[in-house]
C-alpha positions in Angstrom: 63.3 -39.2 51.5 65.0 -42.1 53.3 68.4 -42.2 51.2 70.3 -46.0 51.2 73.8 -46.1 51.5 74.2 -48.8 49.7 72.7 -52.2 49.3 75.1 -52.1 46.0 78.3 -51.4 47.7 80.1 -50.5 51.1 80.2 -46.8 50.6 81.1 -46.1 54.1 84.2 -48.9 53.6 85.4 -47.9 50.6 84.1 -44.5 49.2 83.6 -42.1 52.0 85.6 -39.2 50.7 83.0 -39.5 47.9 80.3 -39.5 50.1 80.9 -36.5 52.1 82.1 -34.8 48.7 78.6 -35.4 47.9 77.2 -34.0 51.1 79.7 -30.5 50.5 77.7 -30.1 47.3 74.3 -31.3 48.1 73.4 -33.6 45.6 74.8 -37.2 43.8 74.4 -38.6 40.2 73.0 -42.3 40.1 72.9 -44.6 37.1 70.0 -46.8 36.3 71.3 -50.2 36.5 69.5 -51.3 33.4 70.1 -48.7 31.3 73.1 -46.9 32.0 72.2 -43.4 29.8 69.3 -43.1 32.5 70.8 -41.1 35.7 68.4 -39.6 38.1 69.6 -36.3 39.9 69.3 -36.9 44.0 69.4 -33.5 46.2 71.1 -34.4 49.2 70.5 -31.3 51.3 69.0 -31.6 54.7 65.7 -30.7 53.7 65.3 -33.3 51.0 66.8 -36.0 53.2 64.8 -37.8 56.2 67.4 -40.8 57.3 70.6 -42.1 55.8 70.9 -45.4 56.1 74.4 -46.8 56.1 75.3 -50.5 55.1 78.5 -52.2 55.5 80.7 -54.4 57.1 83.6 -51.7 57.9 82.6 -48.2 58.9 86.2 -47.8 60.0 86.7 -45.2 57.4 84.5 -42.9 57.9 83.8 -42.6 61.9 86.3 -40.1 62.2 83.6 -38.1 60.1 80.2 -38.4 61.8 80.6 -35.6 63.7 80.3 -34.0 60.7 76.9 -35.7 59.6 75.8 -34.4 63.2 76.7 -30.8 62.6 74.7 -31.1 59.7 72.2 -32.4 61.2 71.4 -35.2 59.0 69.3 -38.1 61.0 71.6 -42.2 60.1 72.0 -45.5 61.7 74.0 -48.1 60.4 73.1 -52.0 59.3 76.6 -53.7 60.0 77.1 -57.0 59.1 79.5 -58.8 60.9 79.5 -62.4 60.3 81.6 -65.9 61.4 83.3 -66.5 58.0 86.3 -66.8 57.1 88.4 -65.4 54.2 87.5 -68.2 51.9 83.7 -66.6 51.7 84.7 -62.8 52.6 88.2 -62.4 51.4 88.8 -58.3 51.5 87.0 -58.0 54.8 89.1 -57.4 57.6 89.6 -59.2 61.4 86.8 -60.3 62.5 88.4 -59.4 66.4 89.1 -56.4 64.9 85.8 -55.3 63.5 84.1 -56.4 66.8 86.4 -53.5 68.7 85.0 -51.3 65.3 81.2 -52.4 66.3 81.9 -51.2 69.8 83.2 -48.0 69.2 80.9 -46.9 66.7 77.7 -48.5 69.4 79.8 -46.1 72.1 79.6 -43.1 69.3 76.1 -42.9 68.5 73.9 -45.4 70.5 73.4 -48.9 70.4 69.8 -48.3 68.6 71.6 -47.0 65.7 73.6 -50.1 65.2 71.9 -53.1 63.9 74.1 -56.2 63.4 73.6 -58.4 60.7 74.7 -61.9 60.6 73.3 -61.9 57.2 73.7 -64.0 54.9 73.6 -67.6 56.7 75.3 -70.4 54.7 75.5 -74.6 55.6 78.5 -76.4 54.0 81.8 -77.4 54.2 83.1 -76.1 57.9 80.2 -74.3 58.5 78.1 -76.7 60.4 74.9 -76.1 62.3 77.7 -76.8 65.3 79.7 -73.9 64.0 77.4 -71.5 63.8 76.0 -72.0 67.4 79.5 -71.7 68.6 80.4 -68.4 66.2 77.1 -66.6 66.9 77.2 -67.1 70.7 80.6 -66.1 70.6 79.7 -62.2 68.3 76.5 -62.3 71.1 78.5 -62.4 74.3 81.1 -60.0 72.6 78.0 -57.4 71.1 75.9 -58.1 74.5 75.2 -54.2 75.6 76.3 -52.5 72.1 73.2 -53.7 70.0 69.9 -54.6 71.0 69.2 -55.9 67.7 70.1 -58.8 65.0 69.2 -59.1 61.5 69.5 -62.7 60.2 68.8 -64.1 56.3 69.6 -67.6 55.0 70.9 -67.9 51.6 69.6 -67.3 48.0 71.1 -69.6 45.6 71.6 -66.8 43.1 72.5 -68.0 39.5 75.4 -65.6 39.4 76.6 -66.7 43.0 76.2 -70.7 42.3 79.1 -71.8 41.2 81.2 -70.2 43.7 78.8 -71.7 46.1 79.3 -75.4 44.9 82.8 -75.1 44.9 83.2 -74.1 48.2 80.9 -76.9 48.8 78.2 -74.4 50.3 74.7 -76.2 50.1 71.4 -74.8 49.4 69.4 -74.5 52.0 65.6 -76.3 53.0 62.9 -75.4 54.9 64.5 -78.3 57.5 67.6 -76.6 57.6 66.3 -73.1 58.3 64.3 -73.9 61.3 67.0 -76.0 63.1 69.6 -73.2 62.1 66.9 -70.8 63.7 66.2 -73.0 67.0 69.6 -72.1 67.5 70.1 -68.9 67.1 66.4 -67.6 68.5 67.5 -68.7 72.0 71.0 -67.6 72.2 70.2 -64.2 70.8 67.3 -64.1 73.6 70.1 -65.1 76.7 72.3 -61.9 75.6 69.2 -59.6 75.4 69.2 -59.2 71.3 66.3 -58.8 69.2 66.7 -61.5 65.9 64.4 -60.6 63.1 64.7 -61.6 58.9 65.4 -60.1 56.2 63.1 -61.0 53.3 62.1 -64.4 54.5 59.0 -65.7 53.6 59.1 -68.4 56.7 57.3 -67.5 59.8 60.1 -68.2 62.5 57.6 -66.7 65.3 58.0 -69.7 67.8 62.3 -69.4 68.2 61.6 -65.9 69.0 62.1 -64.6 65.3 60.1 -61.9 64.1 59.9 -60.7 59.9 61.4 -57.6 60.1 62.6 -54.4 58.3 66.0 -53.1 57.1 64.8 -49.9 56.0 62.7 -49.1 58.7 60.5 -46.9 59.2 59.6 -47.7 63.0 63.3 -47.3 64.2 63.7 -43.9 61.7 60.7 -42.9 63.5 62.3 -42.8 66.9 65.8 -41.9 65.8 64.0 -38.4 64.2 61.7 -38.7 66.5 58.7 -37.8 64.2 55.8 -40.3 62.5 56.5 -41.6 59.2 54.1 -41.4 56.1 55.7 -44.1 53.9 54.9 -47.3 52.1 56.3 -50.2 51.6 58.8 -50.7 48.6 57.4 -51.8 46.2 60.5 -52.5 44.2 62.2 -55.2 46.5 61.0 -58.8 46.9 58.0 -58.9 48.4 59.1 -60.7 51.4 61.0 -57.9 52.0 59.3 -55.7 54.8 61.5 -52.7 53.6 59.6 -48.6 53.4 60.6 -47.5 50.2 63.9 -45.6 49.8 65.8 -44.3 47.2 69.6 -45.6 46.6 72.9 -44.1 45.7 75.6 -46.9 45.6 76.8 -48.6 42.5 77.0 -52.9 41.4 80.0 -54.1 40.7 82.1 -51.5 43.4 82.4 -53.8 46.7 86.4 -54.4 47.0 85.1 -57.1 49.9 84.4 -60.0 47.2 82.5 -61.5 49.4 81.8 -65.2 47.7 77.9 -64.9 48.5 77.0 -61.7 47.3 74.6 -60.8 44.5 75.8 -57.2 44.0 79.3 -58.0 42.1 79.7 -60.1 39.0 83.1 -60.5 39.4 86.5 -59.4 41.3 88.0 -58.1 37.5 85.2 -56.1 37.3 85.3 -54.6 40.4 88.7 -53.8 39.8 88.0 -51.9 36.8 85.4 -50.1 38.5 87.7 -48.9 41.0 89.7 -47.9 38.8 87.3 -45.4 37.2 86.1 -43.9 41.3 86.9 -40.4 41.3 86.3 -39.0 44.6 85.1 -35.4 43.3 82.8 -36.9 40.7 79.1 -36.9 41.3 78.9 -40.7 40.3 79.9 -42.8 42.3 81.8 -44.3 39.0 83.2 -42.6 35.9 81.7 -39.4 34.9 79.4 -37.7 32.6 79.8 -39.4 28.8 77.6 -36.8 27.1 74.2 -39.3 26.0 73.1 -39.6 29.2 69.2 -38.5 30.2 69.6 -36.1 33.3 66.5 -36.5 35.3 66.1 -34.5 39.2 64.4 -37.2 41.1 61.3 -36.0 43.4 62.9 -36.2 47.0 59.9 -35.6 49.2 59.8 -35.5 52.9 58.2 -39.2 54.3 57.9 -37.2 57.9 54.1 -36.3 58.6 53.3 -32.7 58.4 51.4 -32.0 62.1 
């Protein structure tokens, strides 16, 4: 099974003692968001585990670590999102100079292949101007130029939860107009520093700036990190612009001590904070621990590699 890690939350930012505690005894305890006495059992032992898939805008935290994931054996690459905003849309992430020495190190560590750089999600309004982003993204280009080959862009959902935060920060939603010239722009200057740009769950076909729909979870890249053919579908429980194989979570909502502004996955800094508060690092949820009513289920972790 390809295991997520996490579109909820910056595990490798903020919980990686938890995540390798998880690893030491082989499997993790997940929630279901709708109905919390619903947890699914996940074995994370080698065998039941094709590719991890990191996501985060700070591995900082844990690269001191990945040595261990490689004595284990355990096949990862890492979506990093590193965008041009400052700390009025991403308060709690750090330097932005900072995270591009970060980016470097970890490309250095384990490959540029296995580091995917988001500029994910992208926003008009207020200071950030069509100008501004040609400026900021040719900038993170020159600066990435030989430690990715490969950019992930999106343009931003309106989200009910995320609206007013949006308007108030005079961030406008965004027309078919405005994504095209946003991606005349960034098409070519990806292309001049030899980075491949391709969208996350966009239903737009941005072919002719040299854009292609691509995958986050995917099943072409795991294929030549493992270097064996996948037998996998696509997700069926994501959008269905979303080009995504199907995966299986472990992260938590509500967990992500960035506070990024734009993001879908918290419904508020308070109730992060109380979240946090309840992390144990030895538990197998990521949050809190067992209450006593919940419905223990082992979830089916089968192998996407093809047999030969």
């Amino acid at each position: 099974m390809i295991v997520s890690v996490s579109r909820r939350t910056d595990i490798p930012a903020f919980y990686p003692d938890w995540f390798f505690r998880r690893l030491e005894e082989k499997y993790v305890y997940v929630r279901n968001p709708m109905n919390p006495r619903q947890v699914s059992e996940l074995r994370l032992d080698r065998d039941s585990v094709d590719c991890f898939v990191f996501w985060t805008k700070n591995p900082g935290p844990m690269m001191d670590r990945l040595a261990m994931l490689d004595d284990m054996g355990y096949p990862y690459y890492f979506q990093f999102t590193l965008t041009a905003y400052g700390t009025d849309l991403e308060p709690g992430v750090p330097d932005k100079d900072e995270m591009i020495k970060v980016f470097r190190r970890l490309s250095r560590r384990i490959g540029q292949e296995r580091v995917v750089w988001r500029y994910d999600p992208v926003l008009l309004g207020g200071n950030y101007t069509i100008q501004y982003h040609m400026e900021w993204f040719e900038k993170m280009c020159r600066a990435l130029c030989g430690y990715t080959g490969s950019c992930v862009i999106s343009f931003l959902d309106m989200y009910s939860r995320i609206k007013k935060n949006m308007e108030y920060l005079g961030v406008l939603p965004l027309g078919q107009e405005d994504i095209r010239l946003l991606a005349s722009v960034l098409g070519p200057v990806a292309a001049r520093y030899g980075i491949k740009i391709s969208t996350c769950s966009e239903e737009m076909n941005l072919e002719e700036y040299g854009i292609q729909n691509g995958k986050c979870i995917d099943d072409r890249l795991i294929t030549s990190i493992t270097g064996h053919q996948l037998d996998v579908k696509k997700d069926d429980t994501q959008r269905a612009s979303c080009g995504c194989v199907k995966s299986v979570d472990i992260g938590t909502y509500h967990t992500c001590a960035h506070f990024c502004r734009y993001c879908y996955a918290n419904l508020s800094p308070r109730q992060v904070e109380e979240n946090r508060r309840q992390h144990d690092p030895d538990s197998p949820f990521l949050i809190g621990s067992l209450r006593g009513d919940e419905k223990i289920t082992p979830r089916v972790m089968k192998s996407v590699i093809k047999k030969r």
